[in-house]
N, C-alpha and C positions, 0 to 999 in steps of 0.2 A: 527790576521789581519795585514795587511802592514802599519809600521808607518805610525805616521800620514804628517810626514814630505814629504815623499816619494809620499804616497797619494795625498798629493796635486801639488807636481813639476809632480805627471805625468797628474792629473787633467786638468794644468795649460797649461802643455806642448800638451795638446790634442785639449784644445779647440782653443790655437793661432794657429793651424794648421786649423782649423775649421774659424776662425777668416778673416784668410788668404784665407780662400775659396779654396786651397788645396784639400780638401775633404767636401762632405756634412755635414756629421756625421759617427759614429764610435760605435762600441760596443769594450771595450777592458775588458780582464780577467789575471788572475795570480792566479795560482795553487801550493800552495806549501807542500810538504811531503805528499799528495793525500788532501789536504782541499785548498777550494777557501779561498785566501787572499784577494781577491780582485776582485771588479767589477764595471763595470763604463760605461755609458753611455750617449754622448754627440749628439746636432746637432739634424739633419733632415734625416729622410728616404725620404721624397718626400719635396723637395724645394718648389714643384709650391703649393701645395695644404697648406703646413704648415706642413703636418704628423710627427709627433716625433719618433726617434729611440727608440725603444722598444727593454725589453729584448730578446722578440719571436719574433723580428724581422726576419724574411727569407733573406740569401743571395744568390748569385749565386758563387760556391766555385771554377768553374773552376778548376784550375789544382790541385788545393787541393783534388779534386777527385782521383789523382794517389793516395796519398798513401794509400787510400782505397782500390782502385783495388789491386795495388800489397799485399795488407792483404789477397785478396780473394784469388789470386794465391799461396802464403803461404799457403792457409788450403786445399788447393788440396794436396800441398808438401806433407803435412805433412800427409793425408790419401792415399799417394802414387799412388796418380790419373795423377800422371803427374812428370817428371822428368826434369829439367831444360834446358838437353842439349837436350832435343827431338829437331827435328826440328817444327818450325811452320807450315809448309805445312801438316803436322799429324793430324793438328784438323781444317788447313783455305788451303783448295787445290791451291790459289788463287798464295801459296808460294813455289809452284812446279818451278823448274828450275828459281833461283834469276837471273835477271841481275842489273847488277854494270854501273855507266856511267863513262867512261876511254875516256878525250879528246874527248867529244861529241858522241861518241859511248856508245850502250848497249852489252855489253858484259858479258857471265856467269861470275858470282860471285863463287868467291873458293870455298867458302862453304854456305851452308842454312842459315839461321835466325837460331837462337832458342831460347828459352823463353828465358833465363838468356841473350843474348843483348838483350832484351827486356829490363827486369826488370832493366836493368843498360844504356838504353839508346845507346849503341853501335851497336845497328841495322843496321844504315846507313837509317833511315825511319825519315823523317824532316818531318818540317810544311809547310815550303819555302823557297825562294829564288831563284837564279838566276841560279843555274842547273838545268838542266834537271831535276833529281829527287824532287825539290822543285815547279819545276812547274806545274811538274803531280799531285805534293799532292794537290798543293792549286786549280788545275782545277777540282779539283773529290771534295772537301770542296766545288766549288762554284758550282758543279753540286750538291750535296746537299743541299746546303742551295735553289737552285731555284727549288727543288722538295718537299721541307718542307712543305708543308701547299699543296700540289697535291694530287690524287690520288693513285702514286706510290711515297710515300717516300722510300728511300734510308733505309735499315736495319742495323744493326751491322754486319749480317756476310758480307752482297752483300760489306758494305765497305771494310771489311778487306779484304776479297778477289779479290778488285780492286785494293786495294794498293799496296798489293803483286803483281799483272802484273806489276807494275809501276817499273822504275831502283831508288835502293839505291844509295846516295848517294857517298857514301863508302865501302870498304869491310866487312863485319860483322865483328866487334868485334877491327876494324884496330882502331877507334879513336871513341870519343865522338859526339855527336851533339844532342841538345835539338829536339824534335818530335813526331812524331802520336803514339810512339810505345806504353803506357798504352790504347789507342784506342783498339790495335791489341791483349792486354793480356784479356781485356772485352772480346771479342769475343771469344778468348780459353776459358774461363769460360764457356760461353755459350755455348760453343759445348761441351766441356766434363761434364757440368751439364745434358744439355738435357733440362735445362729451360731458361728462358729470362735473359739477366745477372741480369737489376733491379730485377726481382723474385729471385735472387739467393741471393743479396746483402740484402735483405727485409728479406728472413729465416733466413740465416746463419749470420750477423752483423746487422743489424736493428735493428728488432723485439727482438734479446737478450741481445743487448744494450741501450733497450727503447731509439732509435734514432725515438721521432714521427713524426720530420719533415723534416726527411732527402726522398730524392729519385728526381728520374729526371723528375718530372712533379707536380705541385701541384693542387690539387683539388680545386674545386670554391671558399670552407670557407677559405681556407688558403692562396687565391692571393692578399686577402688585406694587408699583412705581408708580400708582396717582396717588398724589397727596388728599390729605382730608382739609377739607373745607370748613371753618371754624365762623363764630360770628361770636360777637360779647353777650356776656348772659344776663347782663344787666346788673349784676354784683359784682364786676372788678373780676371777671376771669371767663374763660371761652368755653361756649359748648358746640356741639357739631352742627353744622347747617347740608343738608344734603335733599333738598329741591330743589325742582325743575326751575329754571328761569331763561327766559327768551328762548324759549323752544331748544333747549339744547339739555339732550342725556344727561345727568349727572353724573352714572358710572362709566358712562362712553363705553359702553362693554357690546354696542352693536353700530352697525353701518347704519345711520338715520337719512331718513328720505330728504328731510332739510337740513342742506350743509352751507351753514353761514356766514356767509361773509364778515359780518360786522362781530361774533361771537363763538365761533363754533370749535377753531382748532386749540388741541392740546400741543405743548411741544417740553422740551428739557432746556434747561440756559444754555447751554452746549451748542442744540438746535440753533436756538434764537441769536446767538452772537453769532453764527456763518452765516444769517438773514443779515445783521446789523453790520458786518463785516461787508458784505456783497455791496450796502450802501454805502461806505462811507470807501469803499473804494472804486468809485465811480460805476457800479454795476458787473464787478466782479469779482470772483474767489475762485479758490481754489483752478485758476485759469480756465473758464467759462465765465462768458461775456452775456449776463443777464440783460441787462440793458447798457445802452450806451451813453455816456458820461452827460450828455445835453438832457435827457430824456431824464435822467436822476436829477440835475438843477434844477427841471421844471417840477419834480413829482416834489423836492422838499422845500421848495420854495413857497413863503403868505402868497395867497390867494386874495382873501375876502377886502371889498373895496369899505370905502370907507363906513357905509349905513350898513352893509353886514356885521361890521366891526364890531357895533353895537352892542348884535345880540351875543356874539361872542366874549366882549366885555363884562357880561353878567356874572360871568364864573372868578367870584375875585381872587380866584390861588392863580388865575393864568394868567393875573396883571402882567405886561411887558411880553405876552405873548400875540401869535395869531394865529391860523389855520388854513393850512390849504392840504389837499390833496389827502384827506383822512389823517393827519397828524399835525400836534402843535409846532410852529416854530415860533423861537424867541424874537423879537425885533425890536426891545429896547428893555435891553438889561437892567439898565438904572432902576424901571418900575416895577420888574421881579420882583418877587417873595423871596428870594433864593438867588446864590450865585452861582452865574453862566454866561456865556457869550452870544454874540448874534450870529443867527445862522443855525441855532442847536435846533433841531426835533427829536420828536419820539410819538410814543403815547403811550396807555398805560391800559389795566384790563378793572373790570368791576369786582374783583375778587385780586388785584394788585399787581398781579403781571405789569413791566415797567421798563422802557428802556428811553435812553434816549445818546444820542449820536453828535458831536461839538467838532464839525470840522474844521475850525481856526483850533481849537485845541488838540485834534488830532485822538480825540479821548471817546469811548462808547462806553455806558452804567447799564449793565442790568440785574435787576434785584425779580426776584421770582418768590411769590408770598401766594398764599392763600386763603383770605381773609374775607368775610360778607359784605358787598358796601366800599370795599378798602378802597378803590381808584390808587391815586398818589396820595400816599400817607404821609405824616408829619415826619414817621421815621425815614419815609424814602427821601423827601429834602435834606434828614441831617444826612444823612449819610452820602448823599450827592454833592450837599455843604464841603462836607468834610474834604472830598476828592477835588474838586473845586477851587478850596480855596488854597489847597495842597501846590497846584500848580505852577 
């Protein structure tokens, strides 16, 4: 187990975050040389009622879902169902003739999408903002979310193949930018499986990962274990946040037509450390062989060349970081914000879902928070700090 001196500075360090009203409550964990060192659990899953954070707590993992999906497109890889440089319009027609937006013009794109800007985010395929291409994404996001609960919701592929009519922002492959594209790798699952992506994610990683409360909708026994979603009320303390965003259920209380790659699944840390475990032990647990140990160097290994780097660079908490295959790796510690080794990845969710995996140190962090906005928060570095410099 983790001293006990350690244990308690991060104890101590969790609950003055809690204290501070920061966060509701928190589930944190540390794994080290394939055995939990440590577990801990502070705070409130529901403020208004009193509910306590529980281990089986449920959260909403948000973008922590990429590097799930991009696991799943790995075991295509690797069954030779799918080649990286295919283009995407192969499996989403939607991505026949790209255009690019060039000084408010749509104009072709040099060349096609294909998985690998995908996987590495150089698509030119955003969330938002104030091009052209950010404004189509976030109108076709707010035309789903107002078809959520209708008759005709919005499916995985009809999105992907709307997104694809829409202009990238960039030339494939030209620069970085954070976006829908783990959205758009879900749906290639789905069309080269021939099943739902949830059903693909349920056989192939789920169910042989005894993941039993992972998936993008939960059933009626298990909605009493989702946590409340909290956001700052602008006076120094939290009130509840409970909207639609990126087309995903709030109460996840039914089966949704789009199930999201880059956003969609719920899981417990329990869950998420047999996920985080499966990677850091070359692609397997629990004795099933996910993928194969070549195949896990390629998915957590920097991708992005030098003039992607760039746009990557803009995010300055991920100084000394870089990105490939839908999560961060570290590749020059010295430049961190924080201390860690090279070779670390993770990623984290928009609502604080957080893990990250150090195989020179043989060590996995997962903290599971639920907070509006949160990413990686100040408190997830201390407390990563903390384990870190323990070592």
């Amino acid at each position: 187990m983790l001293e006990l001196k350690l244990a308690n500075q991060l104890k101590k360090t969790l609950k003055a975050s809690i204290d501070r009203q920061e966060i509701a409550g928190a589930n944190f964990m540390v794994i080290k040389d394939g055995n939990m060192v440590f577990y801990h659990e502070d705070g409130l899953a529901d403020i208004e009622s009193g509910r306590p954070m529980t281990r089986d707590s449920i959260f909403r993992l948000y973008s922590m879902t990429k590097p799930i999906t991009a696991t799943s497109v790995m075991m295509l890889l690797e069954r030779g169902e799918i080649d990286l440089f295919d283009p995407v319009s192969r499996y989403i027609p939607g991505f026949n003739n790209p255009q690019v937006e060039n000084n408010g013009e749509w104009v072709p794109a040099s060349r096609e999408v294909n998985i690998h800007d995908l996987l590495n985010m150089t698509s030119g395929l955003v969330y938002g903002g104030t091009d052209q291409a950010g404004q189509y994404t976030e109108a076709l996001f707010q035309e789903m979310n107002e078809r959520l609960y209708g008759k005709n919701p919005m499916s995985t592929l009809e999105f992907a193949n709307r997104l694809g009519q829409g202009p990238l922002s960039f030339e494939p492959g030209s620069s970085w930018q954070y976006g829908a594209s783990a959205d758009i790798l879900g749906a290639i699952v789905e069309s080269v499986s021939g099943m739902r992506y949830g059903e693909f994610l349920q056989k192939e990683i789920f169910d042989p990962l005894e993941m039993k409360d992972t998936g993008f909708w939960l059933p009626e026994e298990k909605r009493s274990r989702l946590v409340k979603t909290y956001q700052d009320d602008g006076a120094g303390g939290l009130k509840l946040f409970a909207e639609t965003h990126l087309g995903i259920q709030h109460q996840m209380d039914q089966q949704p037509a789009f199930e999201s790659g880059g956003a969609g699944l719920a899981s417990t840390i329990d869950d998420a450390a047999r996920f985080t475990t499966m990677l850091m032990n070359q692609g397997s647990c629990n004795g099933i062989q996910l993928l194969r140990p070549r195949t896990v160097q390629y998915l957590t290994s920097a991708a992005l060349t030098d003039w992607q780097q760039k746009g990557f660079d803009t995010w300055h908490t991920f100084h000394g970081y870089s990105y490939g295959n839908q999560m961060r790796i570290m590749t020059n510690p010295e430049k961190a914000g924080l201390i860690g080794s090279s070779g670390e990845y993770g990623w984290d969710g928009w609502l604080g879902a957080y893990f990250c995996n150090s195989p020179q140190d043989g060590l996995t962090i997962l903290f599971m928070i639920q907070k509006k906005d949160a990413g990686t928060m100040a408190i997830t570095r201390k407390l990563r700090n903390i384990v870190f410099s323990g070592l």
